[in-house]
C-alpha positions as CSV (number, residue, x, y, z in Angstrom):
1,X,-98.6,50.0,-184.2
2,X,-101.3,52.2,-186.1
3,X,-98.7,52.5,-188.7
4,X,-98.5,49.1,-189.3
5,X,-99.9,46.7,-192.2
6,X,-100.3,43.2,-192.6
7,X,-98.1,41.9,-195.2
8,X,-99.8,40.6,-198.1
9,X,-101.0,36.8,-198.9
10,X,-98.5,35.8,-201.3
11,X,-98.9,31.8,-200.1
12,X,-102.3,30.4,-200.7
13,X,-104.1,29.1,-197.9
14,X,-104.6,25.4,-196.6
15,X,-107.8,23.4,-196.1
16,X,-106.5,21.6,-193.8
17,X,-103.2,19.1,-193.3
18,X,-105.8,15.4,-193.7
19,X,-107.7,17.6,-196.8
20,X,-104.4,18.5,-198.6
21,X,-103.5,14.5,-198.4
22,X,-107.1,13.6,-199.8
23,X,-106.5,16.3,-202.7
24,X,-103.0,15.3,-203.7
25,X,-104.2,11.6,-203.6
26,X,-106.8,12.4,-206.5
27,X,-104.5,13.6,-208.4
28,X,-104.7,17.7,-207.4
29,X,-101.6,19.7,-206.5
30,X,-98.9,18.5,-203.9
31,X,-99.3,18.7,-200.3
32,X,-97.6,21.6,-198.4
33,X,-95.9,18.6,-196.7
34,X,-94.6,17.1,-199.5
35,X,-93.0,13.7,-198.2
36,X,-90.4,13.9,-201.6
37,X,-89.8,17.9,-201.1
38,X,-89.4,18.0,-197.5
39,X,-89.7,14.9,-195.2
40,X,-87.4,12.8,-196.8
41,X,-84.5,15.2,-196.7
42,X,-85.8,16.5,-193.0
43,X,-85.3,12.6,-192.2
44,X,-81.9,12.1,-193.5
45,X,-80.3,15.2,-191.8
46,X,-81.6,14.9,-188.5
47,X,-80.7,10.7,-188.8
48,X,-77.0,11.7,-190.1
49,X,-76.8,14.0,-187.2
50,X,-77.5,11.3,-185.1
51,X,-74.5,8.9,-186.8
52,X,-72.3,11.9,-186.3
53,X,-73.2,12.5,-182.7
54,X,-72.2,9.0,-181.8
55,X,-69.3,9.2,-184.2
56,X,-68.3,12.4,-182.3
57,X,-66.5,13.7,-185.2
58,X,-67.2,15.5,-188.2
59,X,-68.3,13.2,-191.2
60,X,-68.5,14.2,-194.9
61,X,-71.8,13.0,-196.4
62,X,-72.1,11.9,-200.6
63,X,-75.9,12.0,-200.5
64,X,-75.8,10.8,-204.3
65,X,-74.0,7.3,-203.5
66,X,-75.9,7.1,-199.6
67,X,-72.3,7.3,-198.0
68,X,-70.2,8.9,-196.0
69,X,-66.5,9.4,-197.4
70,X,-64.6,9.7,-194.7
71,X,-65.2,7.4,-191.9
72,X,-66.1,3.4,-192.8
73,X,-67.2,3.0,-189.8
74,X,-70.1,5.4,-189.9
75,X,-71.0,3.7,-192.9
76,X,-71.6,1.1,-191.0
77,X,-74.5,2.9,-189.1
78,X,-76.1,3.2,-192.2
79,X,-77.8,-0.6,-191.7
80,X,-78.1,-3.3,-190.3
81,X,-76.9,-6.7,-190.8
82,X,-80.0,-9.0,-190.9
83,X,-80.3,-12.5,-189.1
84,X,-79.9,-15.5,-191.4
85,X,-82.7,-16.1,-193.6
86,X,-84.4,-11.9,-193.4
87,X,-83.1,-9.8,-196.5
88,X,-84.8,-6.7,-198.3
């Protein structure tokens, strides 16, 4: 343990999670939880995991067309059918 060395700061250090947030919104550099660079994609795996638990088999995702390419029925997972008169 004498022997060892810290390794050096190569990442620079946060002000805090809420203060990176403020910072971004005023235009400064990106949060180190980026929504775009890691949420979103975070989201989408562990949801698709979930569709392929319940499928039980393996599925084949086409993230560029939001699809799965070989089971329809998955893709059906993908959304809901709204009640008459809701849409998006």
């Amino acid at each position: 343990m004498d022997a060892y060395k810290l390794p050096p700061k190569t990442l620079p250090r946060s002000p805090g999670h809420y203060q990176e947030w403020v910072n971004a919104c005023r235009g400064g550099p990106p949060p180190g939880s980026s929504f775009v660079d890691h949420s979103a994609p975070v989201t989408e795996v562990c949801l698709l995991g979930n569709i392929a638990v319940r499928s039980q088999k393996k599925l084949k995702w086409d993230g560029a067309n939001f699809r799965f390419t070989n089971d329809q029925a998955a893709n059906k997972a993908l959304h809901r059918e709204y009640r008459q008169g809701w849409t998006l």
